[in-house]
KEKEKE-838349 format. One record per residue (C-alpha): x, y, z negated; residue in three letters. Coordinates in steps of 0.05 Angstrom, whole numbers, padded with zeros to 5 digits, always signed. Layout:
<rs>
XYZALA...
</rs>
This chain:
<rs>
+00000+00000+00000UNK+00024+00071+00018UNK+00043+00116-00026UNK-00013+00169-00014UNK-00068+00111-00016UNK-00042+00091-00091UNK-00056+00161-00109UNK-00123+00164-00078UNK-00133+00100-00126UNK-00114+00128-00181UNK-00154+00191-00168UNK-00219+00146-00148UNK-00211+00096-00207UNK-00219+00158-00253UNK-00278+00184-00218UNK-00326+00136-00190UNK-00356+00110-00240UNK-00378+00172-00271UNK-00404+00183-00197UNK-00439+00127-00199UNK-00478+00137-00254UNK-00488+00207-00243UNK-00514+00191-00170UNK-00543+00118-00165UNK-00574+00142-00099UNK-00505+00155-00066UNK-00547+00176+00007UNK-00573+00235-00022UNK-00542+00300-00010UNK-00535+00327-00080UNK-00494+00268-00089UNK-00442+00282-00027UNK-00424+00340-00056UNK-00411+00317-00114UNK-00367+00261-00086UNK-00343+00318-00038UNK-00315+00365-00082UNK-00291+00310-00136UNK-00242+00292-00086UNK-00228+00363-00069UNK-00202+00369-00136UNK-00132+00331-00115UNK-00137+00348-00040UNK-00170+00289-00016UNK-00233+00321+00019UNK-00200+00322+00085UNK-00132+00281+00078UNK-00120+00285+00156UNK-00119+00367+00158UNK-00052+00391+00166UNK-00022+00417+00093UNK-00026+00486+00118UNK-00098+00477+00123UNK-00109+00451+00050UNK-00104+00377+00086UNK-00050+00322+00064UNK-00034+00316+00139UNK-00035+00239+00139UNK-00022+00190+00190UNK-00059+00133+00217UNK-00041+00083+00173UNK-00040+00117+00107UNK-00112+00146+00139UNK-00135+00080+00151UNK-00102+00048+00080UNK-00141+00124+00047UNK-00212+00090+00084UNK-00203+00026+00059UNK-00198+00049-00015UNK-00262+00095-00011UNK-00305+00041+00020UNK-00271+00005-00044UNK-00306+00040-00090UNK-00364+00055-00045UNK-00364+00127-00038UNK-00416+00160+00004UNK-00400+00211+00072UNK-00380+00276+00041UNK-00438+00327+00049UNK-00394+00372+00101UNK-00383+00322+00151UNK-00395+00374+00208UNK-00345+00418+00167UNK-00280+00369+00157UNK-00297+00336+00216UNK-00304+00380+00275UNK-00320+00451+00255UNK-00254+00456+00219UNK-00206+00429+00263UNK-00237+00469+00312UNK-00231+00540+00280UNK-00160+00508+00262UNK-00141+00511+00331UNK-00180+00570+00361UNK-00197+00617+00306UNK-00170+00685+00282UNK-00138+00691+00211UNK-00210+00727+00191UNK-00244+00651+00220UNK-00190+00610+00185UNK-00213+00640+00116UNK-00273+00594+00121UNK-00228+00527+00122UNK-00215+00524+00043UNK-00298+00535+00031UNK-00304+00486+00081UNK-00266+00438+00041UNK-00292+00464-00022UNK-00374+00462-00003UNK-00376+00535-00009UNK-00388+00525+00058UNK-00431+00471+00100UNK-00437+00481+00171UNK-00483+00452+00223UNK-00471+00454+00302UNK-00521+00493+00340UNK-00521+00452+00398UNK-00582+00419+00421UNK-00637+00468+00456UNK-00716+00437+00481UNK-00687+00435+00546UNK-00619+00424+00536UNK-00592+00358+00493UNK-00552+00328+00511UNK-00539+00365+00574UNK-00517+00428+00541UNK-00490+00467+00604UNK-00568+00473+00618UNK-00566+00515+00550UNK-00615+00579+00551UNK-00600+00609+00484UNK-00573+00677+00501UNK-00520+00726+00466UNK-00515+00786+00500UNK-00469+00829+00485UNK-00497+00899+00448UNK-00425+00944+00436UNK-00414+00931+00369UNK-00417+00846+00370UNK-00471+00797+00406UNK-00551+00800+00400UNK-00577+00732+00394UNK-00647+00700+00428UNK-00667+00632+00434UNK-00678+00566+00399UNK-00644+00502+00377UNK-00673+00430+00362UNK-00643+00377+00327UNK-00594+00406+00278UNK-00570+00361+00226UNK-00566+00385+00163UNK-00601+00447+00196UNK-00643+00458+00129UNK-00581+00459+00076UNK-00523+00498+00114UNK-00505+00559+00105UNK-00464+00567+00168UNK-00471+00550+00240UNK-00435+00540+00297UNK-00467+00557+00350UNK-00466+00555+00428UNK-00499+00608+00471UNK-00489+00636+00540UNK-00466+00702+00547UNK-00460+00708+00626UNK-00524+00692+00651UNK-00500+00691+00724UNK-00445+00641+00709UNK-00440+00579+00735UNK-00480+00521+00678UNK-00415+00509+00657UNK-00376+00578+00650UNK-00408+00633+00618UNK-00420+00605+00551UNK-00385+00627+00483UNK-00384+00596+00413UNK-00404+00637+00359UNK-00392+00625+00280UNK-00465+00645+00252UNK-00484+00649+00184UNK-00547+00625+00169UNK-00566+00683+00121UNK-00561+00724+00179UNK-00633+00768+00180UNK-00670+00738+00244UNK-00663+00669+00240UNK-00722+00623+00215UNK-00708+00556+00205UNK-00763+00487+00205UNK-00746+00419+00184UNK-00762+00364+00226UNK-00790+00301+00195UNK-00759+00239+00216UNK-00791+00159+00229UNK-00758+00144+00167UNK-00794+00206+00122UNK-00722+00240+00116UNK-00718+00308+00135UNK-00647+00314+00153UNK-00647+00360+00216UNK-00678+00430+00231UNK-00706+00478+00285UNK-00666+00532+00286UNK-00699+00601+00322UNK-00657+00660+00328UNK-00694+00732+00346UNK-00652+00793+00358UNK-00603+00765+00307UNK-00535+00817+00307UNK-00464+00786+00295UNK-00401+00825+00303UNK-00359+00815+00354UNK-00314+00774+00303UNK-00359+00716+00303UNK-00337+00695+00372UNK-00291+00633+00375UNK-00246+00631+00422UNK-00247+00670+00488UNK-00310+00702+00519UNK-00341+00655+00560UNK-00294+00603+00550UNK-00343+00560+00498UNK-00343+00504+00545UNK-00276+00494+00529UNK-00286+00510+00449UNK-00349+00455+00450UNK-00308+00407+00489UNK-00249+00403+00428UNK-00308+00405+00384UNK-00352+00344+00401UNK-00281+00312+00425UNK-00264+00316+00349UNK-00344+00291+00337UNK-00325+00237+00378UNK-00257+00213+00354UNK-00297+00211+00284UNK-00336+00160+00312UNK-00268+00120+00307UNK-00279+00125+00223UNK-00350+00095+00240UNK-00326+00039+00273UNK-00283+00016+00218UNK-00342+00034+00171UNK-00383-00011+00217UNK-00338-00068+00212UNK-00342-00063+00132UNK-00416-00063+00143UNK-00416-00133+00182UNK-00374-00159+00132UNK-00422-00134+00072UNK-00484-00161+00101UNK-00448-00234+00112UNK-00431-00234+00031UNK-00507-00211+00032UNK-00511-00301+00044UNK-00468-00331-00011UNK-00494-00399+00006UNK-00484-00387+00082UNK-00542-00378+00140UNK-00578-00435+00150UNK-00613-00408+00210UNK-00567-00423+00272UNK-00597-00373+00315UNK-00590-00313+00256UNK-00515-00353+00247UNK-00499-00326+00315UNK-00526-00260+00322UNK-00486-00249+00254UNK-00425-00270+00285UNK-00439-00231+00351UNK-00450-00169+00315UNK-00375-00183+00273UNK-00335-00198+00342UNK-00368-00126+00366UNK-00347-00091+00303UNK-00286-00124+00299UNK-00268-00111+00379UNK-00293-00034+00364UNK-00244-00027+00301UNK-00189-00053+00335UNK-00194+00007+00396UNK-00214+00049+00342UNK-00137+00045+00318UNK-00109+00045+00379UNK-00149+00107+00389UNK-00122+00134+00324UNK-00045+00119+00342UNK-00058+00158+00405UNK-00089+00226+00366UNK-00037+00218+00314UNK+00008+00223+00363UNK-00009+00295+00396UNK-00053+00257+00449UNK-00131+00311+00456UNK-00198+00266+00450UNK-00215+00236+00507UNK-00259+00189+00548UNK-00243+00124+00500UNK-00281+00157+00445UNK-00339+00156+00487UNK-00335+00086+00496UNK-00333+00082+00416UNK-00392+00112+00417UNK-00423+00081+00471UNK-00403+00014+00431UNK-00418+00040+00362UNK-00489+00066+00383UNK-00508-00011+00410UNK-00479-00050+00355UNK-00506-00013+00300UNK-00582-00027+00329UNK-00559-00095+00344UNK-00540-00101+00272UNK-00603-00068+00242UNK-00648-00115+00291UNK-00613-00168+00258UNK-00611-00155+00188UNK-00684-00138+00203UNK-00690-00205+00221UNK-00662-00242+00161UNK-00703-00207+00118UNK-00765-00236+00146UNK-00834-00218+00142UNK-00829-00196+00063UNK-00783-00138+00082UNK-00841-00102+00128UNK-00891-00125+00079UNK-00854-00089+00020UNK-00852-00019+00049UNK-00787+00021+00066UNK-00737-00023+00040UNK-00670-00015+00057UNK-00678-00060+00116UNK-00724-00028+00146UNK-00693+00041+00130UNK-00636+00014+00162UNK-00673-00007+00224UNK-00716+00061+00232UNK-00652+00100+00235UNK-00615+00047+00268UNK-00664+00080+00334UNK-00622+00153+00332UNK-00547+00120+00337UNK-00566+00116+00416UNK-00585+00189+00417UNK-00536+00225+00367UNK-00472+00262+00384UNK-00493+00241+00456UNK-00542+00192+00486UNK-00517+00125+00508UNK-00551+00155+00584UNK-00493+00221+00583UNK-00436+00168+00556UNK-00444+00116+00606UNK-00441+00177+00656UNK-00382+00198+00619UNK-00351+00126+00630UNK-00372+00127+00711UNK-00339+00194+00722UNK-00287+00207+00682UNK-00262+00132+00669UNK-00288+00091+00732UNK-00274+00151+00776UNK-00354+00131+00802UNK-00382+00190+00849UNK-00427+00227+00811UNK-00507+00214+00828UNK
</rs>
């Protein structure tokens, strides 16, 4: 064991189980941030930041060795995932000093961001985006509407993408802007979900005023900005592949006395080789980021793989629960299974990644 992952033990050994018995439910929100800034405490709420971020700047394998030891103690997702995972390397890379300042409250929680992404008419096609920003003299006057936020209702800050040449081409004329969501002229609705969570937001934005300081990145250059940012959304589908393979493995312990069922017997095993196969490119992946490499095209087919085997796995799990786990009500099996239906559509629909794959990987003509 690395050195850095024996002091992440340490550190986790002394707080878990307070944690735990603070926050049985570990999926609820109040209970990420706790987690979150616990680990803050002894800079380990993003390890893989650079130092001069307030990161530990690890590599791959003490990364990998630091995920092993918090699925050890089963710790939950840390409350700003959008924060650590793409909205601060992204400001880390484009940002001015006045931007950086928002990387410690990042890590901190003082700070949870969402990505303003998603538009009615624009998923995951975002170059079709109609939300405007239009520059006023003093900064950028914001009109239109986003769908599908996660964690829409509980951040404070957004990042959001808007077009600010309207006679662009789809894919030029668009800027990022860093919003925050106290800003007067922005109304926000949750959006109830299949399973009765309410975990992402409409966000509507009505003559809302930023200075010209909140733009990210050059003017009309967003395409780029987004690009580095869902490439970094992306590459952390790599951590969700190995957290996928731990899941595998914790619903086969789920049978101490083995399956019985020969059909159930192979889907379980089906749905291991796919984790396993999607852990192993996940490091290979890794090696290649660690080593200067930008995301790229193989994180789609993560995802692409990720989005399938996690339904796969729900469908089965589903399955070996029989009858009694509809019967009972929202159990965690059928929890799992209801939100098992959005891995195809989040952070990009399996449609947009298999294009992804034909263009950019097959070199297929485009349709």
């Amino acid at each position: 064991m690395s050195t850095a992952a024996e002091e992440l033990r340490a550190h986790l050994d002394g707080i878990a189980p307070g944690l735990h018995r603070a926050w049985p439910d570990n999926r609820s929100f109040e209970a990420r941030l706790a987690w979150q800034r616990a680990l803050h405490e002894r800079g380990w709420a993003a390890p893989h930041w650079p130092v001069e971020d307030g990161g530990r700047g690890l590599g791959i394998l003490d990364r990998l060795e630091c995920d092993a030891e918090l699925a050890r103690v089963d710790a939950p997702a840390i409350a700003g995932v959008f924060g650590i995972k793409n909205v601060g390397p992204t400001i880390s890379r484009f940002g001015t000093p006045a931007q950086r300042a928002s990387l410690p409250r990042i890590l901190s929680t003082e700070e949870i961001w969402c990505q303003g992404f998603s538009e009615p008419d624009a998923g995951s096609d975002l170059a079709s985006l109609r939300t405007r920003a239009e520059p006023d003299g003093e900064g950028f006057r914001i009109n239109g509407q986003k769908v599908w936020t996660s964690d829409g209702m509980r951040a404070t800050h957004c990042v959001l993408l808007a077009r600010t040449d309207p006679e662009a081409r789809p894919h030029q004329g668009i800027s990022v802007l860093l919003v925050p969501l106290d800003t007067p002229g922005i109304e926000r609705r949750p959006l109830r979900q299949i399973t009765g969570d309410y975990e992402f937001a409409e966000l509507f934005f009505t003559d809302v005023h930023v200075p010209a300081g909140a733009l990210l990145g050059p003017l009309n250059e967003g395409w780029r900005v987004t690009m580095t940012t869902l490439g970094h959304e992306r590459a952390g589908v790599v951590e969700l592949a190995n957290s996928l393979q731990r899941d595998v493995k914790r619903a086969v312990s789920g049978f101490p006395d083995g399956v019985a069922d020969p059909v159930l017997r192979q889907e379980l095993a089906r749905r291991y080789v796919e984790a396993r196969a999607l852990g192993l490119l996940g490091r290979d992946v890794l090696h290649a980021l660690s080593a200067g490499a930008q995301p790229g095209p193989a994180q789609s087919v993560i995802k692409l793989g990720w989005s399938l085997t996690t339904q796969r796995l729900s469908e089965t799990l589903l399955d070996a629960a029989g009858p009694s786990a509809i019967a009972g009500g929202d159990g965690p099996e059928v929890h799992r299974y209801l939100r098992g239906r959005a891995s195809t559509i989040a952070a990009g629909t399996t449609e947009i990644m298999k294009n992804i794959l034909a263009e950019r990987v097959l070199g297929l003509p485009k349709g």
